[in-house]
C-alpha positions in Angstrom: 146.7 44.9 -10.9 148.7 43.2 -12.9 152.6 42.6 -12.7 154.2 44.3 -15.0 157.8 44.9 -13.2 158.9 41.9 -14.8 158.7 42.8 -18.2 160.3 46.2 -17.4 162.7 44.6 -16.2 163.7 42.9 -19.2 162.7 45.6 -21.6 165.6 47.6 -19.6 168.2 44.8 -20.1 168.1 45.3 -23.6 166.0 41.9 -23.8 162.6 43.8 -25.9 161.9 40.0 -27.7 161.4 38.8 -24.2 159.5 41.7 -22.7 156.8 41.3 -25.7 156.9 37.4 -24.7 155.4 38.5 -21.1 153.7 41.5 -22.3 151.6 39.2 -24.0 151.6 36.6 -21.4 149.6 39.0 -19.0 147.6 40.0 -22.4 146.4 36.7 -22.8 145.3 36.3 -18.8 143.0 38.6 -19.6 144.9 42.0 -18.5 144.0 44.7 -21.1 145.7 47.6 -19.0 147.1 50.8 -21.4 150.6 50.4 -19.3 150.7 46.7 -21.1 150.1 47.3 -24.2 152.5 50.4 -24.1 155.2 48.5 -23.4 154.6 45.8 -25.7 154.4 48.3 -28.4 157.3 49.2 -27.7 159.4 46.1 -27.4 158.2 45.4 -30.4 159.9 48.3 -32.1 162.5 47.9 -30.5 162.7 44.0 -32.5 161.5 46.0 -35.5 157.6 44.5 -36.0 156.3 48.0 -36.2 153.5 46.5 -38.1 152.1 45.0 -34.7 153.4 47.7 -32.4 151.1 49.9 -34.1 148.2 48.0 -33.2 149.3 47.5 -29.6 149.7 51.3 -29.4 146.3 52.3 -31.0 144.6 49.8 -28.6 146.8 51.7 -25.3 145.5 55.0 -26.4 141.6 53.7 -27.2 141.6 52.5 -23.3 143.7 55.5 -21.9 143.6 58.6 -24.7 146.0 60.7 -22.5 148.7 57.8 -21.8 151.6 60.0 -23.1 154.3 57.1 -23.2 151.2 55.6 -25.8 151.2 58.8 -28.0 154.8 59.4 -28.0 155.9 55.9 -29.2 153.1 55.8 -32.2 154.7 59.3 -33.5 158.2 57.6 -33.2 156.6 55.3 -35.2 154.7 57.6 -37.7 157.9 59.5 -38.2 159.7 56.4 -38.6 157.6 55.6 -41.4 157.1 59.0 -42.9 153.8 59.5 -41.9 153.9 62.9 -41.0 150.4 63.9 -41.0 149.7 61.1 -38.2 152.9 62.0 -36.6 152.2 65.8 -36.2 147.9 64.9 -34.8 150.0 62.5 -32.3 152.7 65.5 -31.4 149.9 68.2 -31.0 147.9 66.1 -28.4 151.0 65.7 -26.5 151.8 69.5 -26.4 148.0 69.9 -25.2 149.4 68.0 -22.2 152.7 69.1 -21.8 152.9 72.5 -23.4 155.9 73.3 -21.4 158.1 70.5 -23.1 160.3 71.8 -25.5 161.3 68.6 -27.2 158.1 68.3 -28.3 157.9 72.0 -30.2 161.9 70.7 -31.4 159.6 67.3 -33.0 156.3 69.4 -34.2 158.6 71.7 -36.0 160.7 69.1 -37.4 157.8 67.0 -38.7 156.2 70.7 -40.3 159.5 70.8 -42.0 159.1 67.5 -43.5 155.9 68.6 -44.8 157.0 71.3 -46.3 154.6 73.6 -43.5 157.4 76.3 -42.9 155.1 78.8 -41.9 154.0 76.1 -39.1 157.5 74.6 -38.2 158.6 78.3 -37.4 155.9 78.9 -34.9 156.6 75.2 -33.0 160.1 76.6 -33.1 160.0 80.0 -32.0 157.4 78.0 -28.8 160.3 76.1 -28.4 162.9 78.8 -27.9 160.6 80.5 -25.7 160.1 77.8 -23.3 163.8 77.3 -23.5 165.8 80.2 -24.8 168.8 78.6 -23.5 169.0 75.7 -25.6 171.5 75.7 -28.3 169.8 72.9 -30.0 166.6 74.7 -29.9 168.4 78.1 -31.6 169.8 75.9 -34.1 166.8 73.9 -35.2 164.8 77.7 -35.7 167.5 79.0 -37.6 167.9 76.0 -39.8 164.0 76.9 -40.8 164.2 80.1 -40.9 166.8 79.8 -43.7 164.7 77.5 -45.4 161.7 80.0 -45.2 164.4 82.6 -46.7 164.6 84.8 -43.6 168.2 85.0 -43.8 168.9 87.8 -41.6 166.9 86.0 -39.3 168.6 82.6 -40.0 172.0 84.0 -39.0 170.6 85.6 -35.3 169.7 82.2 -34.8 172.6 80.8 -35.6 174.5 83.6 -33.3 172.4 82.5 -30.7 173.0 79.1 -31.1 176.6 79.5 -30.6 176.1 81.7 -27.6 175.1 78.8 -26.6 176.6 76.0 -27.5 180.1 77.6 -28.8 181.6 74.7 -29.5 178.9 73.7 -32.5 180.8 73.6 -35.2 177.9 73.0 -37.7 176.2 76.4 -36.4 179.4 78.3 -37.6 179.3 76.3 -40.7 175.7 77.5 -41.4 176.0 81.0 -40.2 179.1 80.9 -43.0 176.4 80.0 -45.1 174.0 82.6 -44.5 176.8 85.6 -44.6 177.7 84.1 -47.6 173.7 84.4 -49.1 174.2 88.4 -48.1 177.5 89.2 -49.7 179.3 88.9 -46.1 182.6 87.7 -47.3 184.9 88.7 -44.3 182.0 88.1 -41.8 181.9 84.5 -43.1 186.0 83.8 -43.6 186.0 84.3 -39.9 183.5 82.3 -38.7 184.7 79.3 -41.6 187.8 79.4 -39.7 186.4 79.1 -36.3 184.8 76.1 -37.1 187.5 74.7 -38.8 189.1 74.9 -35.6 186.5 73.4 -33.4 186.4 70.5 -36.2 189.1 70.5 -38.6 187.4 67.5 -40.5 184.1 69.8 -41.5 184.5 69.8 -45.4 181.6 72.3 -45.3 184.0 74.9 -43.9 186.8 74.0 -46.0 185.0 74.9 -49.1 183.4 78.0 -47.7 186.7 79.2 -46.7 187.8 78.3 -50.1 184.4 80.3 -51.8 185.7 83.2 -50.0 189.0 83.4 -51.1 187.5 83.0 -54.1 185.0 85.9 -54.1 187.8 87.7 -52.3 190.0 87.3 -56.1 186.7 88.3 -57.9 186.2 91.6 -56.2 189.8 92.1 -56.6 189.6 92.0 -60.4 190.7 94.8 -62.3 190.5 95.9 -65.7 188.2 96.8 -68.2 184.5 95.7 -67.0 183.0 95.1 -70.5 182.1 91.8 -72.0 183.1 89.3 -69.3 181.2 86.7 -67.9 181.1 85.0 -64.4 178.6 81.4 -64.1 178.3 79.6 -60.6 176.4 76.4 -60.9 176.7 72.6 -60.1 178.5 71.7 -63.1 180.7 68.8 -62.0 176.4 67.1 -60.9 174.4 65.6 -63.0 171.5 67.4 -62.1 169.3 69.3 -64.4 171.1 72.9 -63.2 174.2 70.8 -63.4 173.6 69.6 -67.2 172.6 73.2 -68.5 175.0 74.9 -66.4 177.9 72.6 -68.1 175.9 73.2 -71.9 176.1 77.3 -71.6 179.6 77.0 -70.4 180.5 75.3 -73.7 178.0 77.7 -75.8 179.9 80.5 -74.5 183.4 79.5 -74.3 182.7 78.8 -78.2 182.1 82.6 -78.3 185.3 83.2 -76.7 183.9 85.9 -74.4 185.7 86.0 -71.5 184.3 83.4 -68.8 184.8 82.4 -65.5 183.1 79.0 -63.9 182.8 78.5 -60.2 181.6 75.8 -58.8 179.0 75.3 -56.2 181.9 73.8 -53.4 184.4 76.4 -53.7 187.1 73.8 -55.0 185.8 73.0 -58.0 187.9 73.8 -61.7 186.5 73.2 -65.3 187.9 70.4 -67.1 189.7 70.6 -69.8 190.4 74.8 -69.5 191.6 76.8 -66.6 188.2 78.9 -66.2 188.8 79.7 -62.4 190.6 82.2 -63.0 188.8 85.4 -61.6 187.8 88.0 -64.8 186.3 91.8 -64.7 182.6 91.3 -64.8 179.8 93.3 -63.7 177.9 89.9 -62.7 177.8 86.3 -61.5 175.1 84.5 -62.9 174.0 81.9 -61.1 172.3 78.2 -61.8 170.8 77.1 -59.0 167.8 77.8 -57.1 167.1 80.9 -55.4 168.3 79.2 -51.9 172.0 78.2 -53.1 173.1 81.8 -54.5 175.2 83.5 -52.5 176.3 87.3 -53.5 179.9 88.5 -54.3 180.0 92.1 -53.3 180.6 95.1 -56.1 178.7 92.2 -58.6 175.3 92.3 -60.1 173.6 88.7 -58.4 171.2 86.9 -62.0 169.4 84.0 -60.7 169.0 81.4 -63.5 166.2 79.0 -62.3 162.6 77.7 -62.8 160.0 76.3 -61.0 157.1 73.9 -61.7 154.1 74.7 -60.4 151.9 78.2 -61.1 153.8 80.1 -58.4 156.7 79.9 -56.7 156.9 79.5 -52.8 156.8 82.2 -50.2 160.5 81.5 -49.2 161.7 81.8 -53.4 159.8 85.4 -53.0 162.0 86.2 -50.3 165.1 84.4 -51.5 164.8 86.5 -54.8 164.8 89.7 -53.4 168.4 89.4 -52.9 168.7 88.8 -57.1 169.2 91.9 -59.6 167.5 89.6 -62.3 165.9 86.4 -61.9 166.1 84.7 -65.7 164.2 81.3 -66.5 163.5 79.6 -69.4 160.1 79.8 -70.2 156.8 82.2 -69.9 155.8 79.3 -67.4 158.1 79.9 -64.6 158.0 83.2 -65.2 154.7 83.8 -64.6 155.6 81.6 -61.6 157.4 84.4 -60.3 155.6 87.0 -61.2 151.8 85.2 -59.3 154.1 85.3 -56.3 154.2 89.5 -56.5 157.7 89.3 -57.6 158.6 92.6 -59.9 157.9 92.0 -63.3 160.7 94.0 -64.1 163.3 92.2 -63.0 162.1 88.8 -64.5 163.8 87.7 -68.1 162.9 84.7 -70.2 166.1 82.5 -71.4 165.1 79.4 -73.3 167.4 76.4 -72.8 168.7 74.6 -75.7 168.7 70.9 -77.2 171.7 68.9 -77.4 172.5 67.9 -81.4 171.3 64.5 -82.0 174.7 62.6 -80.7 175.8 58.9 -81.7 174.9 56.1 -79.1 174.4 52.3 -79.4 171.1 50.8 -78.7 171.2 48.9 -75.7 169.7 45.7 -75.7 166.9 45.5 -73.1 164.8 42.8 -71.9 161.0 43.1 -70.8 159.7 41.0 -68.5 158.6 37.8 -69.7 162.2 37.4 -72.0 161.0 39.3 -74.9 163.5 42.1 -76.5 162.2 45.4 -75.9 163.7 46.2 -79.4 161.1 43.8 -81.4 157.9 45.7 -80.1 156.5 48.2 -82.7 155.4 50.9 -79.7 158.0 51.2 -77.2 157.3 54.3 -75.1 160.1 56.3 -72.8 159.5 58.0 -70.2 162.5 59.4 -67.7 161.8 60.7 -64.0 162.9 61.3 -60.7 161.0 59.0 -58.5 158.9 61.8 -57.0 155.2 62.3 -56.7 155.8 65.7 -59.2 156.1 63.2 -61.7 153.3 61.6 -61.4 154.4 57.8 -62.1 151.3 56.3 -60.3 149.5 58.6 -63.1 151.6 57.2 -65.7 151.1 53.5 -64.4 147.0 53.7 -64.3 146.9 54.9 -68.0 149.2 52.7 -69.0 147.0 49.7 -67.0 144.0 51.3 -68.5 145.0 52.0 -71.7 147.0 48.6 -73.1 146.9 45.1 -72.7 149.1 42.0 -72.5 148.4 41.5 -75.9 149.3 45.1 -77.3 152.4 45.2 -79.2 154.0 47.8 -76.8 156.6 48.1 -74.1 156.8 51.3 -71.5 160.4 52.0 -70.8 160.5 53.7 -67.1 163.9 55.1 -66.3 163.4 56.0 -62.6 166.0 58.6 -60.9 169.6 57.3 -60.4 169.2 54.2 -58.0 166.0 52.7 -56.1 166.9 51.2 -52.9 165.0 49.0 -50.6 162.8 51.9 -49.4 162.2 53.2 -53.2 161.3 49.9 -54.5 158.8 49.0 -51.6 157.5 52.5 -52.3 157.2 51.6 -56.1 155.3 48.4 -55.1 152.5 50.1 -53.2 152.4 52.8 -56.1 152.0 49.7 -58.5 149.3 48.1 -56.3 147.6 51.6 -55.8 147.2 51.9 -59.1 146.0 48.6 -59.3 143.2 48.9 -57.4 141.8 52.3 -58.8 141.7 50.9 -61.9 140.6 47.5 -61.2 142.9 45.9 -63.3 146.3 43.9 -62.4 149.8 45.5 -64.4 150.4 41.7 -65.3 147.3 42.1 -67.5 148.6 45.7 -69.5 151.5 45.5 -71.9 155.2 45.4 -70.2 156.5 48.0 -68.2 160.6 47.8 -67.9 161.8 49.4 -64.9 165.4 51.0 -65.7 166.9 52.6 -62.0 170.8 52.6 -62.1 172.9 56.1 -63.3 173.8 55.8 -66.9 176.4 58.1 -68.7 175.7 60.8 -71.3 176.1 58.0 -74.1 173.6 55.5 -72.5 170.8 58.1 -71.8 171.4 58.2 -75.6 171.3 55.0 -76.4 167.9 54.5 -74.1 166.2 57.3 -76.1 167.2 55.4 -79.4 165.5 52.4 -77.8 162.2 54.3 -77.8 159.9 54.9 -81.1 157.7 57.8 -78.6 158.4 59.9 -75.2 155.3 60.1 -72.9 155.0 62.2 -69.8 152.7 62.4 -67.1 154.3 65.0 -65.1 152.4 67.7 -63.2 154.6 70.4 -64.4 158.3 70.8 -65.1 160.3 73.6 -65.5 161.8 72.7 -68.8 162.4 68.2 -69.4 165.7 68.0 -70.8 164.6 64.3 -71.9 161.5 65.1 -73.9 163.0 67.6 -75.1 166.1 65.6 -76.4 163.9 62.6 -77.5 161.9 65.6 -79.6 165.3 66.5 -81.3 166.0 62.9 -81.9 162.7 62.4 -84.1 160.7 60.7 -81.4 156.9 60.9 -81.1 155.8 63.2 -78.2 153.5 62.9 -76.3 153.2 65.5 -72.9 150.5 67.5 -70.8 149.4 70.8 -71.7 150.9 72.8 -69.1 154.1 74.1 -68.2 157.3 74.2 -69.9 155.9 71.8 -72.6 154.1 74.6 -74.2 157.5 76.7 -74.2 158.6 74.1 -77.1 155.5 72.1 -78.4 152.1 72.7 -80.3 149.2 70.5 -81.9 151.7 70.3 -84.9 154.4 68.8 -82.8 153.1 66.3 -80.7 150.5 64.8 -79.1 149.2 67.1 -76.0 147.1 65.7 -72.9 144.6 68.7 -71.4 145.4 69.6 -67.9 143.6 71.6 -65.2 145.0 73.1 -62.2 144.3 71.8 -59.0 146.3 71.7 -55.4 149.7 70.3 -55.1 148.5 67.1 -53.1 150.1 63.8 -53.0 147.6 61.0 -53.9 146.8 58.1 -51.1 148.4 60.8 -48.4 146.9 63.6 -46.6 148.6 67.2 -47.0 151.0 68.5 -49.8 153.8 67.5 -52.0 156.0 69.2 -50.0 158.2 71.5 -52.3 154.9 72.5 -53.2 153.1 73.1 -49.5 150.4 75.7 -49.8 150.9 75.8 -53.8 148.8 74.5 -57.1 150.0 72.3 -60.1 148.5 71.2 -63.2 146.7 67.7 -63.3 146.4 66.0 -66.7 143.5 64.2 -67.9 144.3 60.5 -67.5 141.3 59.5 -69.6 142.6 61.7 -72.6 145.8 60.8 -72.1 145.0 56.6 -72.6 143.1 57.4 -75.7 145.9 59.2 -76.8 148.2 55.5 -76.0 145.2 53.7 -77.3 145.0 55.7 -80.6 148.9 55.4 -81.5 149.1 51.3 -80.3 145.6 50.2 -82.1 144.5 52.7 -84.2 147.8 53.3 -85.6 147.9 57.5 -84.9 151.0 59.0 -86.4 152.7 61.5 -84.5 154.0 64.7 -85.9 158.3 64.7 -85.3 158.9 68.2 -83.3 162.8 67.6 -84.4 162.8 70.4 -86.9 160.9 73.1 -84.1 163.5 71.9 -81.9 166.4 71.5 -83.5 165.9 75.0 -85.5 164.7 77.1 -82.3 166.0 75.7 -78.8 169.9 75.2 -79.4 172.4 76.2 -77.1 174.0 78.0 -79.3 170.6 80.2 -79.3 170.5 80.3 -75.7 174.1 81.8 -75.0 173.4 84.4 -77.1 170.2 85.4 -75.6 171.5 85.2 -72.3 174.6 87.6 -73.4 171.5 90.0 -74.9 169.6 89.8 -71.4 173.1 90.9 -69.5 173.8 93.7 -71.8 170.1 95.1 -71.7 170.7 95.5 -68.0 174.3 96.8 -68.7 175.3 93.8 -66.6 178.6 93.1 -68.9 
């Protein structure tokens, strides 16, 4: 038997370099014992070659299957690494042999979570309570889930529990808050603010609950004649996608002069520019956000304004929604969304956003790689995502590969979310070389693609879309695309799957539109779901379609039809303020 006290010894001593150094010392003498190669997969993690740890591991576990030190350090790993699928097979063996260990119900459920399995996470969860119903931790971690799942009443016993037992959490009072707050609580939730506020006075979350409820306090004190007022909570100071139209009906409305009051998603929030905090009679609050972020102000009417993107909303929106008197979104697509999910039909209303008025912005001047100006290309195609899998960019990067070549007088501008880090851009690399090998063709060898990932402003979003001569999307379903449809408005050609919000603005006579079928939700190259999307379907466009599409506008010289004058005439915001105003005063909500 081998000597392996040694190594241990240094591995302890915070010397893991020098443990893998004797690890593989006893390796090489010809000792190929599970306890070895556990511990050299270790060290090395520990000097961060995970690369080589994983091999070390894999080889522990093929000579001793049940060597739990083996298992538990290749799911470290896997999580690490985001492999949940590998992680979660790892973490079920290990329950099989220690079904008593909670930790290991606290890691299965937290690894479910990541894949979006909250059905799954809730029953590792609840198992872990169970085997340790005295673990704050454990009370915590199943309530956090539960809210999730939108179980909110049972979200907040968790949370009681978990400061039964744990009292001093201040981020369990914080979330119970929360969840009060989700049911209209107000008092409940000022009290339980303040508590934490005392156990940790630096917790900005409870700051800006306790300021929320002062706020909704001022609201239900609001007296006066209830007719014609309107109260909007949304992320308006972000520059999300809620955030942006949130910010556009604000405006639409205060042009109305009816009488408005904004609150913001933080509690501390004012609207620049016009003192709109200022509590007013209203018979509602309508809220931009997603169904999980609205919280209820008692003695108002709760509207949801939201959308989803695939054919039917999750389990948990279902449940989230119950607690809305009206759910409006902006197109037949999400509402239908809704409505698949056994939502009441009745209490679903269609809103269509509107279209900012083509605004001035400078071109900027862009390089592609290899020197040449983007701006002396004849076909210079846009398209502008979050770096997510909904969007499809590995999509978007094999039609482009299969569709142009080096020769083609085209550029693909690819405005990726607001900053790609390290992690992003590796991430982007393997997408690239993904798409590479399914088509069998290297991206040096297609037309340039100009990757554009910092923040810009209002003004340069413009000026990018006046770069462009066409918009192409490859998404796999959106709940409306702001960008397309601004580059529509600004005379663009279009060119955008069949599915979705797209068909809430755009025809044949509009632009150019890629058939789609509806398939699961999965990510490509992975095993499971997108996880937003766990358990749900999404529309999959037809890549060959959609690079004779490309093919047809860069060689054949297709023509697009402009969809400025459907957009500009129907989808303004102007439009959409009053149909909004129409939907609350149908349901005698102002």
């Amino acid at each position: 038997m081998p000597d392996l006290d040694p190594a241990i010894a240094l591995y302890e001593a915070g010397r893991p370099a020098e443990a893998a150094v004797a690890c593989l010392a006893l390796l090489e003498a010809g000792s190929r014992d599970a306890d070895i190669l556990t511990l050299l997969g270790a060290a090395l993690i520990s000097t961060g070659n995970g690369d080589a740890a994983v091999g070390a591991l894999e080889e522990a576990l093929r000579i001793a299957p049940t060597h739990v030190a083996a298992r538990s350090n290749l799911a470290h790993l896997r999580q690490q690494r985001r492999d949940w699928a590998a992680a979660e097979r790892h973490l079920g063996v290990l329950a099989l042999l220690d079904p008593s260990f909670r930790a290991l119900q606290d890691r299965i459920g937290t690894v479910r979570q990541e894949r979006g399995d909250l059905d799954g996470a809730l029953r590792a969860l609840t198992r872990a309570v169970r085997i340790d119903p005295r673990s704050g931790l454990a009370w915590f971690n199943l309530a956090s889930v539960r809210m999730l799942a939108g179980l909110f009443k049972e979200a907040i016993a968790g949370f009681r529990h978990a400061i039964a037992e744990d009292p001093a959490g201040a981020l369990a009072h914080v979330q119970l808050g929360e969840m009060l707050l989700r049911l209209g609580e107000v008092e409940a939730a000022s009290e339980v603010f303040r508590r934490g506020l005392r156990l940790d006075p630096a917790a900005a979350n409870a700051g800006n609950g306790l300021a929320r409820c002062g706020r909704y306090r001022a609201m239900m004190a609001a007296t006066g004649a209830r007719a014609g007022g309107v109260a909007i909570r949304g992320p308006y100071e972000s520059v999300t996608g809620y955030g942006y139209f949130c910010q556009r009906l604000i405006r639409a409305l205060r042009a109305r002069q009816v009488p408005l009051e904004a609150i913001g998603i933080m509690g501390t929030e004012s609207w620049p520019g016009g003192a709109l905090d200022r509590p007013i009679p209203a018979r509602a609050v309508v809220n931009c956000l997603i169904p999980l972020a609205v919280e209820r102000v008692p003695g108002r009417a709760t509207v949801t304004f939201s959308m989803f993107e695939g054919t039917r909303i999750p389990p948990a929106w279902r449940r989230m929604s119950e607690f809305s008197d009206l759910i409006v979104v902006p197109t037949e697509s999400s509402r239908l969304a809704w409505a698949e999910q056994g939502f009441p039909e009745d209490r679903l209303r269609v809103c269509p956003l509107g279209v900012d008025p083509v605004a001035a912005g400078n071109v900027p001047v862009l390089v592609a790689p290899g020197g040449r100006l983007v701006s002396s290309y004849r076909h210079r195609f846009l398209n502008v995502s979050d770096f997510n899998p909904r969007k499809n960019i590995d999509g978007l990067l094999r039609v482009w590969m299969r569709a142009t070549a080096s020769t083609d007088d085209a550029v693909l501008i690819l405005k990726l979310g607001r900053t790609l880090g390290p992690a992003a851009r590796a991430e982007l690399g393997a997408l690239v070389q993904g798409a590479e090998r399914a088509v069998g063709r290297r991206l040096a060898d297609a037309a340039p693609v100009m990757v554009v990932d910092r923040l810009l402003t209002d003004e340069e979003m413009t000026g990018l879309h006046r770069a462009a001569t066409h918009y192409w999307s490859l998404s796999h379903g959106e709940g409306w695309d702001l960008p397309m449809a601004t580059a529509g408005a600004m005379g663009l050609g279009l060119i955008a799957p069949a599915h979705s919000a797209y068909l809430a603005y755009l025809d044949e006579e509009s632009a150019r539109l890629i058939p789609s079928s509806v398939a699961p939700a999965r990510v490509p190259g992975q095993e499971g779901f997108h996880p937003p999307f766990h358990g749900l379907d999404w529309w999959v466009p037809d890549e060959a379609a959609a690079a004779a599409i490309l093919a047809g506008i860069i060689r054949g010289g297709d023509r697009l039809p402009s969809a400025r004058d459907r957009l500009a005439g129907r989808f303004t915001w102007d439009r959409s303020a009053d149909r909004l105003l129409a939907i609350l005063d149908e349901a005698g909500l102002r």
